[in-house]
N, CA, C and O atoms as a CHARMM CRD file, in Angstrom:
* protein
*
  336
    1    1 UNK  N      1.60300  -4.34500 -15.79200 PROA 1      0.00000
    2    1 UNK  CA     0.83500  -5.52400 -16.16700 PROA 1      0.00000
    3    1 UNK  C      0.00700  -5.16000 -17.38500 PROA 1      0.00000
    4    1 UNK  O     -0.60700  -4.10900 -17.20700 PROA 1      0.00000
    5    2 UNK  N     -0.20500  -5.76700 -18.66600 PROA 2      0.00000
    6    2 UNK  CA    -0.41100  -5.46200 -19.47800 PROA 2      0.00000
    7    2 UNK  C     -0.06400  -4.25700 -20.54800 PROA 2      0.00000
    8    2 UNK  O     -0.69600  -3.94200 -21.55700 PROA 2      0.00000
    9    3 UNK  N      1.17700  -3.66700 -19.99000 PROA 3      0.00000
   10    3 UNK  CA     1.30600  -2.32500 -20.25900 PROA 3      0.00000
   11    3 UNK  C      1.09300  -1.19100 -19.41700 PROA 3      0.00000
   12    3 UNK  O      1.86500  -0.24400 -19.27300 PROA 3      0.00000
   13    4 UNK  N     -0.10700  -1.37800 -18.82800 PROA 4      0.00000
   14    4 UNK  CA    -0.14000  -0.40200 -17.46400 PROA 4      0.00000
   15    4 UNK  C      0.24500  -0.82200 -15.97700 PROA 4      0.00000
   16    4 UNK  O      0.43200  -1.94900 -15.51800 PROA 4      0.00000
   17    5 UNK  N      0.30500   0.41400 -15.37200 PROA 5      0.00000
   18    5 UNK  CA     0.57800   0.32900 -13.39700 PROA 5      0.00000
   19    5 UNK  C     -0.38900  -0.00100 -12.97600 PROA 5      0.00000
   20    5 UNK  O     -1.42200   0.51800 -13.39900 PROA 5      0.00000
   21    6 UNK  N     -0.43200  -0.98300 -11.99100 PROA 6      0.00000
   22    6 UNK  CA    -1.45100  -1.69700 -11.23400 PROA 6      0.00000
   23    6 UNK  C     -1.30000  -1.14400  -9.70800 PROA 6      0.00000
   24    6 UNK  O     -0.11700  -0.99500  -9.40100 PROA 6      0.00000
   25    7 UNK  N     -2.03300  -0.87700  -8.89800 PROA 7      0.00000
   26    7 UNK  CA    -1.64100  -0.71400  -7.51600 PROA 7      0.00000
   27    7 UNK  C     -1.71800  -2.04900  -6.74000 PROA 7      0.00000
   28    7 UNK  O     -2.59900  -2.90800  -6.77200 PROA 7      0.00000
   29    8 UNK  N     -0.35800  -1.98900  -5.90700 PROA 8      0.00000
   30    8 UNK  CA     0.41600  -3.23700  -5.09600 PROA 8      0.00000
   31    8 UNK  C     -0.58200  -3.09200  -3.38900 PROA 8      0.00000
   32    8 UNK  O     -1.55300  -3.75500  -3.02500 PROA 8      0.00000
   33    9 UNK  N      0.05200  -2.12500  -2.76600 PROA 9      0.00000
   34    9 UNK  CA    -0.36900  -1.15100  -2.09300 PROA 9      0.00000
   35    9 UNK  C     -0.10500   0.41400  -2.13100 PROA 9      0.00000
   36    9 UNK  O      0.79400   0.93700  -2.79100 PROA 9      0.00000
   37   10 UNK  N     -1.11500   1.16100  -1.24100 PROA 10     0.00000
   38   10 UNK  CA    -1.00000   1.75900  -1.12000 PROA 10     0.00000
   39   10 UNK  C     -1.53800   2.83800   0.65900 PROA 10     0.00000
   40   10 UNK  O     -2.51100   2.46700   1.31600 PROA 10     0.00000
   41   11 UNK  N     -0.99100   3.63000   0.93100 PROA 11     0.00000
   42   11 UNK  CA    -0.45400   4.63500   2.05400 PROA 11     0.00000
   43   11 UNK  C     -0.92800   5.82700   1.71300 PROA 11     0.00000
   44   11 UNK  O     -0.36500   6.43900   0.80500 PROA 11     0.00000
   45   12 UNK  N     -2.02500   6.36800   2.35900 PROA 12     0.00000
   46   12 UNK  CA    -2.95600   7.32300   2.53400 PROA 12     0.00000
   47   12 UNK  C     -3.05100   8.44800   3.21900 PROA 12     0.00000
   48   12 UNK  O     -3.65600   8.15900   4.25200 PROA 12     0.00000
   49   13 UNK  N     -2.78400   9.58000   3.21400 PROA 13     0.00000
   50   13 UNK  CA    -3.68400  10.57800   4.37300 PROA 13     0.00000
   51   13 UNK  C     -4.31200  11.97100   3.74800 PROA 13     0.00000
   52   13 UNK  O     -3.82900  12.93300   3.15200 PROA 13     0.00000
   53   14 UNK  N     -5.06800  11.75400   3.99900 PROA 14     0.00000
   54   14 UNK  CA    -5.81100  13.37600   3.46700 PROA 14     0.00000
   55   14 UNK  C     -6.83700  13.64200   4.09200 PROA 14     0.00000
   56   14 UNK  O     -7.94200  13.25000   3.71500 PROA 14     0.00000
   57   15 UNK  N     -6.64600  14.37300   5.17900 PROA 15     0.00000
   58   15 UNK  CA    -8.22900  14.68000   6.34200 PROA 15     0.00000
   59   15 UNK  C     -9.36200  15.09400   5.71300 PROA 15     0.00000
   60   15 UNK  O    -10.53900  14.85300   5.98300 PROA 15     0.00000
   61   16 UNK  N     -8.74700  15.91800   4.61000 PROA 16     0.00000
   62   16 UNK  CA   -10.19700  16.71200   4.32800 PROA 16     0.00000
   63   16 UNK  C    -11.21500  16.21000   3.11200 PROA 16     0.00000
   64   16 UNK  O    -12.26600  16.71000   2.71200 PROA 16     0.00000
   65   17 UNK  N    -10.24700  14.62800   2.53800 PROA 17     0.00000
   66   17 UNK  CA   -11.57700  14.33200   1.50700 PROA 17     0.00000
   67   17 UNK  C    -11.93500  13.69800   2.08300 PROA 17     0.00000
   68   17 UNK  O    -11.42200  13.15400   3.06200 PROA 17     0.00000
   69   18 UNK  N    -13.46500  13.52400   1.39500 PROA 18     0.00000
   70   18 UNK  CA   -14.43500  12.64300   1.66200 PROA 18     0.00000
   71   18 UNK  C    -13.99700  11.28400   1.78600 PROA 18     0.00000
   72   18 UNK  O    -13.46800  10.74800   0.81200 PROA 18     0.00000
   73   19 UNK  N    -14.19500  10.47100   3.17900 PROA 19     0.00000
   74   19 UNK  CA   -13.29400   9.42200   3.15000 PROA 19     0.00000
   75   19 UNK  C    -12.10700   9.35200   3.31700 PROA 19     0.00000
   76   19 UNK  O    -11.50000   8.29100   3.46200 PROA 19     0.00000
   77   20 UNK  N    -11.65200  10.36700   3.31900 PROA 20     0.00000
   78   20 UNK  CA    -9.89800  10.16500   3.76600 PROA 20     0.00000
   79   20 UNK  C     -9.73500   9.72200   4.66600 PROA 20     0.00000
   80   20 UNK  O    -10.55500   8.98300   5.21100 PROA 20     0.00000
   81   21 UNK  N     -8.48000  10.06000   5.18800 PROA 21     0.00000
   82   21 UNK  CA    -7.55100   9.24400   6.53000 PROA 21     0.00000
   83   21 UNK  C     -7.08000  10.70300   6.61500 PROA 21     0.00000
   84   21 UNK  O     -6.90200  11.64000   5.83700 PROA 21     0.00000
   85   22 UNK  N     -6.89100  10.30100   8.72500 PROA 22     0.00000
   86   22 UNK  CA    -5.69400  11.36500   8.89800 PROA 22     0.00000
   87   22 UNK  C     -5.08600  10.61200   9.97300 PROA 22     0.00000
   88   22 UNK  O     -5.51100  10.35900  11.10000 PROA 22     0.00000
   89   23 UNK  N     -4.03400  10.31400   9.40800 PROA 23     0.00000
   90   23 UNK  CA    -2.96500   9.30200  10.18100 PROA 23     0.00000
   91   23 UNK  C     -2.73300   9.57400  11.55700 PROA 23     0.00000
   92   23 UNK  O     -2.60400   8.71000  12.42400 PROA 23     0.00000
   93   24 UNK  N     -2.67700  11.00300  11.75500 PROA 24     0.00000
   94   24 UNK  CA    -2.54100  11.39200  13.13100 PROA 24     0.00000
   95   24 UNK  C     -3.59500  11.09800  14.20900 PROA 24     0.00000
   96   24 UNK  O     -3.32200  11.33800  15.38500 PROA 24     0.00000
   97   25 UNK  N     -4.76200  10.59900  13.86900 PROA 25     0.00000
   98   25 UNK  CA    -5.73100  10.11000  14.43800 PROA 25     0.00000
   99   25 UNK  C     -6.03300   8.68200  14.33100 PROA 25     0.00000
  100   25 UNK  O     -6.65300   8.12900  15.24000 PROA 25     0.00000
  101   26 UNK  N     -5.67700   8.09300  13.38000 PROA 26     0.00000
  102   26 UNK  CA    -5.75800   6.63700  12.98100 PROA 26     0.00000
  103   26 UNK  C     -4.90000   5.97200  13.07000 PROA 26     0.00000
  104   26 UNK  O     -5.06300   4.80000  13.40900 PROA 26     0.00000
  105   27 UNK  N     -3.53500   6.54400  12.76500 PROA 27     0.00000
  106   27 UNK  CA    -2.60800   5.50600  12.23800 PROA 27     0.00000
  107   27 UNK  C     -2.42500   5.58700  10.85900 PROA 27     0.00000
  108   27 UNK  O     -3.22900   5.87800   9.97400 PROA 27     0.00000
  109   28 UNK  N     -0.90000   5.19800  10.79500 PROA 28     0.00000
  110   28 UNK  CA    -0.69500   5.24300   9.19800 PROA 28     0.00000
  111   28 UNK  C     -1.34600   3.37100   9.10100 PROA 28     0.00000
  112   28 UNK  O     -1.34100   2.62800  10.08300 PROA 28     0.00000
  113   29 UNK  N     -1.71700   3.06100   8.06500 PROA 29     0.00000
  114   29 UNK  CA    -2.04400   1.99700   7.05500 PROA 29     0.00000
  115   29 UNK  C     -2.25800   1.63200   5.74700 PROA 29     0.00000
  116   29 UNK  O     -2.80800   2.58800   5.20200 PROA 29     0.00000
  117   30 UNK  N     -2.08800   0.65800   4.90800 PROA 30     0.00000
  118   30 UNK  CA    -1.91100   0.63300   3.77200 PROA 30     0.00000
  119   30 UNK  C     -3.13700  -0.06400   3.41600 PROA 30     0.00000
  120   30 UNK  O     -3.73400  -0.89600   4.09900 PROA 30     0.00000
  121   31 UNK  N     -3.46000   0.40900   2.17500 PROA 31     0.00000
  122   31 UNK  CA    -4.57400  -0.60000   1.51100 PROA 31     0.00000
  123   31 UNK  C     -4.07600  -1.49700   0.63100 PROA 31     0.00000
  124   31 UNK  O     -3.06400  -1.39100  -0.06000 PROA 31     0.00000
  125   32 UNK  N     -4.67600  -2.18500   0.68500 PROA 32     0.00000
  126   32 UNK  CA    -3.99100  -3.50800   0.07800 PROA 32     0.00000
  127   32 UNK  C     -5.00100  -4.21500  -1.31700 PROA 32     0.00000
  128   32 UNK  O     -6.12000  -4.71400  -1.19800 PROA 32     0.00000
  129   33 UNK  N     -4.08200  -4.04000  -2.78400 PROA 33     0.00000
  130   33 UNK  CA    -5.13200  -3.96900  -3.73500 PROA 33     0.00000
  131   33 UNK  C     -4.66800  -5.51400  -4.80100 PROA 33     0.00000
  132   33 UNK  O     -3.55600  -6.02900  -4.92300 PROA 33     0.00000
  133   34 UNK  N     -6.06600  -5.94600  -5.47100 PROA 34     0.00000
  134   34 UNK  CA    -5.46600  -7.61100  -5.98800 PROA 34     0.00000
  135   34 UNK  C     -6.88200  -6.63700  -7.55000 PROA 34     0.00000
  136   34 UNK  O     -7.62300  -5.65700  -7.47100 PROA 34     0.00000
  137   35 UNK  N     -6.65100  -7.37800  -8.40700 PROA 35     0.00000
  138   35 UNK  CA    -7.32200  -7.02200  -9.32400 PROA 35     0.00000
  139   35 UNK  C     -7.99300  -5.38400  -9.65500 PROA 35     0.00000
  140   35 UNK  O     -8.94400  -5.15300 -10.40200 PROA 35     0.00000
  141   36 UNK  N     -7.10600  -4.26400  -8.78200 PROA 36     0.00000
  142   36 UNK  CA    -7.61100  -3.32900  -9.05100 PROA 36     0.00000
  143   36 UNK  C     -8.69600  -2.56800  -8.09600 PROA 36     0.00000
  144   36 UNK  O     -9.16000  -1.45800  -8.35400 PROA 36     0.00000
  145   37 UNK  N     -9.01700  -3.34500  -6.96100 PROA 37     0.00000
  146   37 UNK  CA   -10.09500  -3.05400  -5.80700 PROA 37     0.00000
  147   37 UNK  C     -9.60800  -2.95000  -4.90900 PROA 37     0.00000
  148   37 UNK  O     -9.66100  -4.14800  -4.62800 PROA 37     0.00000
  149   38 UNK  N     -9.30300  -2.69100  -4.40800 PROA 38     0.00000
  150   38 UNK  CA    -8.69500  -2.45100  -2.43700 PROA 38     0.00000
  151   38 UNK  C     -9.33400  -4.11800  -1.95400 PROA 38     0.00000
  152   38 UNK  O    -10.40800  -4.54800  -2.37500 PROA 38     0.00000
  153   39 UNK  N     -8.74600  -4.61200  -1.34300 PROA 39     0.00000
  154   39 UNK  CA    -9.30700  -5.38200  -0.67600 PROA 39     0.00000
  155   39 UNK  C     -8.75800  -6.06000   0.90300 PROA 39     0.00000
  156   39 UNK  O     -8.95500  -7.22300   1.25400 PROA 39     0.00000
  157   40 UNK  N     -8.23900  -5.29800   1.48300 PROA 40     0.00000
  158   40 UNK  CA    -7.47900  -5.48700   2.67400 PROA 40     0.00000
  159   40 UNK  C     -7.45800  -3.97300   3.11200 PROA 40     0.00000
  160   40 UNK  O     -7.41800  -2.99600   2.36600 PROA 40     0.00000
  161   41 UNK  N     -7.49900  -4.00000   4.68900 PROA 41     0.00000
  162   41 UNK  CA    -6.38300  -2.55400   4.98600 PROA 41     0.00000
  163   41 UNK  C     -5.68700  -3.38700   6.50700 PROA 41     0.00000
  164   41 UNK  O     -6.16000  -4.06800   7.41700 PROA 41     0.00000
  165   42 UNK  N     -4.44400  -2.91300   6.16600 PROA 42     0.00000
  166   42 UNK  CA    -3.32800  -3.70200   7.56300 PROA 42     0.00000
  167   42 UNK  C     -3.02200  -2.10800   7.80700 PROA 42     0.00000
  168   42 UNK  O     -2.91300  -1.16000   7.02900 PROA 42     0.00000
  169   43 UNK  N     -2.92100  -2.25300   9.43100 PROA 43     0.00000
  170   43 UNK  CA    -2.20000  -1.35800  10.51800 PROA 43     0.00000
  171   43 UNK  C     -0.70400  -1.21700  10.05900 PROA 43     0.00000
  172   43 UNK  O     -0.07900  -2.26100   9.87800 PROA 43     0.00000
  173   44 UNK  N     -0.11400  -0.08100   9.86900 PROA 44     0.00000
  174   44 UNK  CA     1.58400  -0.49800   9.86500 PROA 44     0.00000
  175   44 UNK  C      1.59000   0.23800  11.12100 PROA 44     0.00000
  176   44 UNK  O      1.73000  -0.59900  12.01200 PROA 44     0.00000
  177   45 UNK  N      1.49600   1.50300  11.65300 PROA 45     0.00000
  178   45 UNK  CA     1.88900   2.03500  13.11100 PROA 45     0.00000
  179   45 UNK  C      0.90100   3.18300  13.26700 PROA 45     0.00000
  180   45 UNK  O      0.36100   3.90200  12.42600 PROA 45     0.00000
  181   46 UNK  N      0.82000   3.13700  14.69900 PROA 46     0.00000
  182   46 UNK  CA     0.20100   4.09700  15.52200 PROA 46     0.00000
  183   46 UNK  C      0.11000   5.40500  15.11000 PROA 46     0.00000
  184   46 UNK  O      0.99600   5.97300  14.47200 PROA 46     0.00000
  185   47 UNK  N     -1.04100   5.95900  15.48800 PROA 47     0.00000
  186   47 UNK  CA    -0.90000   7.78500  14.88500 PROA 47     0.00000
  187   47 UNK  C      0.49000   8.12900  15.31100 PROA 47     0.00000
  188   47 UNK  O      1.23000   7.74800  16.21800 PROA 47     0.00000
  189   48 UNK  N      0.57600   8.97000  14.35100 PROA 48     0.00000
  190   48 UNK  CA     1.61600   9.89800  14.11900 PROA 48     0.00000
  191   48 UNK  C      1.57500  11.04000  13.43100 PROA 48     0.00000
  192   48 UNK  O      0.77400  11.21000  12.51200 PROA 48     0.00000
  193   49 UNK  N      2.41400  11.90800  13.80100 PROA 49     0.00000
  194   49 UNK  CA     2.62100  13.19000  13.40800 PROA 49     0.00000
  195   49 UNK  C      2.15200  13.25400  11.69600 PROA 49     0.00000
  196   49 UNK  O      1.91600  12.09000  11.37100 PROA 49     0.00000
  197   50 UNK  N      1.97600  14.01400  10.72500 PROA 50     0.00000
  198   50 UNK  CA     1.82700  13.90700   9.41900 PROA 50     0.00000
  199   50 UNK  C      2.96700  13.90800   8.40200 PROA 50     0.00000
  200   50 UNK  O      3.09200  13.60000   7.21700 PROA 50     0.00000
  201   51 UNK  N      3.81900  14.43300   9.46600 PROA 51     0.00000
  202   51 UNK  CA     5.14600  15.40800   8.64900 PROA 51     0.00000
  203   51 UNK  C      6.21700  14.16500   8.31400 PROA 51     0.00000
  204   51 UNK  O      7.15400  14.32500   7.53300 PROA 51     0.00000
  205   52 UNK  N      5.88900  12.60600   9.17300 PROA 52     0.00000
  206   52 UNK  CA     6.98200  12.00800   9.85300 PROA 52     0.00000
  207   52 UNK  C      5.68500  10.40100   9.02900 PROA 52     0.00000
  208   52 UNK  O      6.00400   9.25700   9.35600 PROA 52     0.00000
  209   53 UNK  N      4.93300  10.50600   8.46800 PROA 53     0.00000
  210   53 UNK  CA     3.61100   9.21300   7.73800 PROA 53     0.00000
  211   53 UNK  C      4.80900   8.86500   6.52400 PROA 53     0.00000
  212   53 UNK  O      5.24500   7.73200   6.31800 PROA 53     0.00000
  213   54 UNK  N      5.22600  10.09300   5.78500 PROA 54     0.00000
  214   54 UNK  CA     6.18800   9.37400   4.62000 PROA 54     0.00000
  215   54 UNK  C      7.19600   8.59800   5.34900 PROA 54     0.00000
  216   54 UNK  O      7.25300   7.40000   5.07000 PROA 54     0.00000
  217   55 UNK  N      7.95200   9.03000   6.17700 PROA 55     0.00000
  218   55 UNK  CA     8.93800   8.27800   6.34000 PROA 55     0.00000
  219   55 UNK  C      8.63400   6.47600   6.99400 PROA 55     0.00000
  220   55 UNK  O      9.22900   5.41000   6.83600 PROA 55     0.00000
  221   56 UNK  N      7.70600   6.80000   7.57000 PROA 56     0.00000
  222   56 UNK  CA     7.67200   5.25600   7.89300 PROA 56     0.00000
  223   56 UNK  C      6.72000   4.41600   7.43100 PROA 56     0.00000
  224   56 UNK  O      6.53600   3.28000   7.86700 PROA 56     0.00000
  225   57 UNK  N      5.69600   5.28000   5.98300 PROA 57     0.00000
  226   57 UNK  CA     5.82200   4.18400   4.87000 PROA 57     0.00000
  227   57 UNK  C      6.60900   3.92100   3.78800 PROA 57     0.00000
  228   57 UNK  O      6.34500   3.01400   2.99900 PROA 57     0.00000
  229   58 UNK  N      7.80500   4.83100   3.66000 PROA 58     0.00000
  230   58 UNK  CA     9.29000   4.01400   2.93500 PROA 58     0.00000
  231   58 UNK  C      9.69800   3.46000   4.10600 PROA 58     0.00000
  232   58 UNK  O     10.59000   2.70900   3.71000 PROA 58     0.00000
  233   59 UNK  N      9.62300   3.29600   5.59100 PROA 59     0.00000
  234   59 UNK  CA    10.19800   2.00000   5.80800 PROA 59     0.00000
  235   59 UNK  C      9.59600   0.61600   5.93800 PROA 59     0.00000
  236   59 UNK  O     10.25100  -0.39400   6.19500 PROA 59     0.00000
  237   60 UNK  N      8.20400   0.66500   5.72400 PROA 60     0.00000
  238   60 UNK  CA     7.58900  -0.09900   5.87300 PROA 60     0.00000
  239   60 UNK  C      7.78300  -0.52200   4.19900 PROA 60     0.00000
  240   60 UNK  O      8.57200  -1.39700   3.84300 PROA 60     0.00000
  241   61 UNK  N      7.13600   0.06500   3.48800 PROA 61     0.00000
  242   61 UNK  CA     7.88900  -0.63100   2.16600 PROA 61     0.00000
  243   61 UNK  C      8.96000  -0.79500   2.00700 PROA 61     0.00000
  244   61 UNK  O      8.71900  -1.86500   1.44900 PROA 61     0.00000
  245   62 UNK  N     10.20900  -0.73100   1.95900 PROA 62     0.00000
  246   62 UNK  CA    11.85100  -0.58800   2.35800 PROA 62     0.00000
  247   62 UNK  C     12.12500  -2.09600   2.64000 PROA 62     0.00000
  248   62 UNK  O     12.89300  -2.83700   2.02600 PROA 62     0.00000
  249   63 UNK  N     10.91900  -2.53200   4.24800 PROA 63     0.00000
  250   63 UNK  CA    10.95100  -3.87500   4.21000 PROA 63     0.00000
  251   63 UNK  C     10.21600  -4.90200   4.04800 PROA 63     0.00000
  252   63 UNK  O     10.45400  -5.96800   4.61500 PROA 63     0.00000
  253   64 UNK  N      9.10000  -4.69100   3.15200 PROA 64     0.00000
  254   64 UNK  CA     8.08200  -5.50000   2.70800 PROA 64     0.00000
  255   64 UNK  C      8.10200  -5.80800   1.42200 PROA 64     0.00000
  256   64 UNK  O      7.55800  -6.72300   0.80500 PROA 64     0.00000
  257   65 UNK  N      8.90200  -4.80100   1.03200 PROA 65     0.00000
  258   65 UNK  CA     7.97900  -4.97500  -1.14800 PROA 65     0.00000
  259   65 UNK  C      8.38700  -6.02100  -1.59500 PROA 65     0.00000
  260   65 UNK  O      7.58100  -6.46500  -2.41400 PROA 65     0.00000
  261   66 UNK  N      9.75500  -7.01200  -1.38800 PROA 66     0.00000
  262   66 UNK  CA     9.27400  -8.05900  -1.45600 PROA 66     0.00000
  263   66 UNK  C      8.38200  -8.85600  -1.53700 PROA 66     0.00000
  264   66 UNK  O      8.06400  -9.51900  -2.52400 PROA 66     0.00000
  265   67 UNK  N      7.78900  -8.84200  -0.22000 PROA 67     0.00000
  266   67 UNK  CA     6.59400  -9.72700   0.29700 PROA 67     0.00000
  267   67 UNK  C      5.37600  -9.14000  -0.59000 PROA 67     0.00000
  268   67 UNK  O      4.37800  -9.83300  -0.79000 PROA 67     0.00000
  269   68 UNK  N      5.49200  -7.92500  -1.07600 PROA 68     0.00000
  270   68 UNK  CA     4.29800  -7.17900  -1.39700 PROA 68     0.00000
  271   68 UNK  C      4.18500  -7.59300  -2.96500 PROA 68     0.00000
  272   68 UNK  O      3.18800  -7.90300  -3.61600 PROA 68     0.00000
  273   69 UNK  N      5.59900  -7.48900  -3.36000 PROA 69     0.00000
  274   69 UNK  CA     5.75900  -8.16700  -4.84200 PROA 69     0.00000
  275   69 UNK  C      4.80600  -9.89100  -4.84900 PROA 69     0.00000
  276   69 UNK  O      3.76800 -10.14100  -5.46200 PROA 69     0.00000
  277   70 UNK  N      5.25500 -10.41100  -4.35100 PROA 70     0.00000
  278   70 UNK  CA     5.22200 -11.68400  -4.62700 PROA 70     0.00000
  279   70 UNK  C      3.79900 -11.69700  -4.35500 PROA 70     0.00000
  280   70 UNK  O      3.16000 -12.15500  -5.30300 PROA 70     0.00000
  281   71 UNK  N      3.13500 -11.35900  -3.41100 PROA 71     0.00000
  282   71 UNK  CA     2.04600 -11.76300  -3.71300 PROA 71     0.00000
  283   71 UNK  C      0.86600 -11.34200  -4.47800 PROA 71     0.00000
  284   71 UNK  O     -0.23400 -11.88700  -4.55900 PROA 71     0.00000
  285   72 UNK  N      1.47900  -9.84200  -5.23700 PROA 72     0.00000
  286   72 UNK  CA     0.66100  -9.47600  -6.44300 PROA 72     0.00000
  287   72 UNK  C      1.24200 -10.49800  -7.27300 PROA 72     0.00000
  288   72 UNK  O      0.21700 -10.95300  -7.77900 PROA 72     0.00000
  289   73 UNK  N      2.08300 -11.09300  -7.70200 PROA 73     0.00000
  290   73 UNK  CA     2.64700 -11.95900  -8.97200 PROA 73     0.00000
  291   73 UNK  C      1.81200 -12.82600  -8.75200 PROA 73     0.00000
  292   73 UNK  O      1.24800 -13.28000  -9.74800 PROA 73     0.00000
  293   74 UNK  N      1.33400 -13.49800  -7.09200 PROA 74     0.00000
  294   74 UNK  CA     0.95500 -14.78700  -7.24900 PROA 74     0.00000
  295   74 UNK  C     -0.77700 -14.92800  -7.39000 PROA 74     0.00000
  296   74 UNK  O     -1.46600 -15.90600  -7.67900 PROA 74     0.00000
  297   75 UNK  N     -1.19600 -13.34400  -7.01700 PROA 75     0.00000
  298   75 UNK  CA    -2.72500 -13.36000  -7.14500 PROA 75     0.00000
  299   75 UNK  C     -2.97100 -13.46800  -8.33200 PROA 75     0.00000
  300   75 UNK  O     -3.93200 -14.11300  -8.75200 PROA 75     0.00000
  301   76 UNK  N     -1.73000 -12.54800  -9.42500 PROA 76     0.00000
  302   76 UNK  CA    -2.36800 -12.59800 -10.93900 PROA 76     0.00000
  303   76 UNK  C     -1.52500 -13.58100 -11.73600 PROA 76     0.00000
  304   76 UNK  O     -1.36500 -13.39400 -12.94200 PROA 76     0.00000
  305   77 UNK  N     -0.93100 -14.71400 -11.05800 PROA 77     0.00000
  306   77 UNK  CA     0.02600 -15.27100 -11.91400 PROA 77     0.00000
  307   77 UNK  C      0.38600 -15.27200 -12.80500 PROA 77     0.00000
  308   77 UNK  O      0.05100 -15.75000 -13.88800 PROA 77     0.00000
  309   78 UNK  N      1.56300 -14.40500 -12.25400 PROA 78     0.00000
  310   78 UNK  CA     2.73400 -13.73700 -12.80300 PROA 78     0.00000
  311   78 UNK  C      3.73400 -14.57900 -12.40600 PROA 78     0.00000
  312   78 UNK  O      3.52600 -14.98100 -11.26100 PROA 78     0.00000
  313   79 UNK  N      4.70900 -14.99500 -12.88000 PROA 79     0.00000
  314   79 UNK  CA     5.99400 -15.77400 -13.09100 PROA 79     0.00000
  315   79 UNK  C      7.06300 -15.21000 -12.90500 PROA 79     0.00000
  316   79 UNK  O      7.48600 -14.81600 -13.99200 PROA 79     0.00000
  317   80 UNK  N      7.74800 -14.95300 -12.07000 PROA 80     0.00000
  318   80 UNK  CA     9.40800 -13.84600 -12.02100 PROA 80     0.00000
  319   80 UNK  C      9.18000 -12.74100 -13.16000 PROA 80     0.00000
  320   80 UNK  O     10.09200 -12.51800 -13.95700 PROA 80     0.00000
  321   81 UNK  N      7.85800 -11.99000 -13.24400 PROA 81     0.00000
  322   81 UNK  CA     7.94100 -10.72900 -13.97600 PROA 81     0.00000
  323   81 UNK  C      7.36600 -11.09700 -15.47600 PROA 81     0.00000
  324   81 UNK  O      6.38100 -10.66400 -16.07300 PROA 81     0.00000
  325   82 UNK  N      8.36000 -12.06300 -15.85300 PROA 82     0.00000
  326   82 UNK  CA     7.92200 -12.84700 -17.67900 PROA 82     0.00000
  327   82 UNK  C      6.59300 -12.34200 -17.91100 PROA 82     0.00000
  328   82 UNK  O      6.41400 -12.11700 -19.10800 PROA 82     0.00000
  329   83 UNK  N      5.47300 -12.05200 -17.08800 PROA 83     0.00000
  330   83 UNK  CA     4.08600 -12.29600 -17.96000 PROA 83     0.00000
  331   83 UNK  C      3.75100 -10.86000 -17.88800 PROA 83     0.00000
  332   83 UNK  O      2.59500 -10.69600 -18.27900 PROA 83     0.00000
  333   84 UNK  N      4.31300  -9.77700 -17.54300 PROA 84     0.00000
  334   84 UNK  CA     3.99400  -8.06700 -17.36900 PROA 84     0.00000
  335   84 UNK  C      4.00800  -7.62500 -18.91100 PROA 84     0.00000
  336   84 UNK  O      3.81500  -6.44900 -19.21800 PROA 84     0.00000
């Protein structure tokens, strides 16, 4: 968008920073970002192992980015891509 990467969402874990996540205690979840701010966080699944967080946020994106597309296009109206 404008030339640069915008974050759509994004899938987290790092116990030891300040503020992190550790999925194995929480749950994997995504933050969910519109102008550059986080402004959502959705549950995708139950703690889990750390080793096994990538794989089921490529499947959770795998079957969302669709959905995940469209509604960054429609927060910053964006048109089928034309306005990036």
């Amino acid at each position: 968008m404008d030339g640069d990467w915008r974050p759509v969402v994004r899938y987290d874990h790092d116990r030891d920073a300040e503020g992190g996540h550790d999925i194995t205690d929480e749950g994997l979840h995504i933050d969910i970002y519109r102008d550059g701010e986080k402004v959502d966080v959705k549950d995708v699944y139950g703690p889990v192992p750390a080793a096994e967080g990538f794989d089921h946020a490529e499947d959770d994106l795998r079957e969302n980015v669709q959905r995940y597309i469209k509604r960054f296009e429609r927060w910053h109206d964006i048109r089928n891509g034309s306005d990036l």
